[in-house]
N, C-alpha and C positions, 0 to 999 in steps of 0.2 A: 047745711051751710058749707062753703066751698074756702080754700084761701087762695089766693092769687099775690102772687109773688112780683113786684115791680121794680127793675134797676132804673132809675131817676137821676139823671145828673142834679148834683148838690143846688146848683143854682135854682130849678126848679123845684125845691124841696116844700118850700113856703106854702106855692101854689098848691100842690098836691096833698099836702095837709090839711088846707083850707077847702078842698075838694071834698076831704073825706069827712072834715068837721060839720059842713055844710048841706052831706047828705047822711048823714048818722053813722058812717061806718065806721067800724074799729079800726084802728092804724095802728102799726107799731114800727120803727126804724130799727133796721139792725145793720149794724156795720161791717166793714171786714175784720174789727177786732172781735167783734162779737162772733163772727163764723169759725175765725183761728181758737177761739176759747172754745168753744163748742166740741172743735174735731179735738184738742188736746183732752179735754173734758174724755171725750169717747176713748183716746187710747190710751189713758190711763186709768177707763173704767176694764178695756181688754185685758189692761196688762195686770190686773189684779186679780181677771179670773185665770191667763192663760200663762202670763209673764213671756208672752210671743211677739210682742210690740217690737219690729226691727228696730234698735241703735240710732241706725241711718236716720231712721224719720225723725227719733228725738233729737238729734243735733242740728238735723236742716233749721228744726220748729224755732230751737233754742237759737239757732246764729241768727233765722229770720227777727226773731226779737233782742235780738244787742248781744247777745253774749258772746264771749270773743273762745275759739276754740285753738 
């Protein structure tokens, strides 16, 4: 089994569900919050083996989601 990865404008999302419903395949949506959780996920699985995770990237992540620095 193989995955294939599809960026879909939102308007089309309905259709493309109903695509995948309609011929059995799995689907799953993942978002851009879901990607950003993901990579923080990972660099705070780094920084607990290495404690090397630059500063920098944790503050960009942090002002990217509201926090005022």
């Amino acid at each position: 089994m193989k995955t294939l990865l599809v960026n879909i404008p939102e308007k089309k999302e309905v259709l493309f569900m109903s695509l995948m419903k309609k011929y059995h395949f799995k689907s799953k949506v993942v978002t851009e919050e879901d990607l950003e959780d993901k990579e923080l996920a990972k660099w705070i699985k780094k920084g607990m083996k290495s404690e090397d995770v630059p500063i920098e990237k944790v503050f960009r992540l942090l002002e990217k989601h509201g926090a005022k620095g």
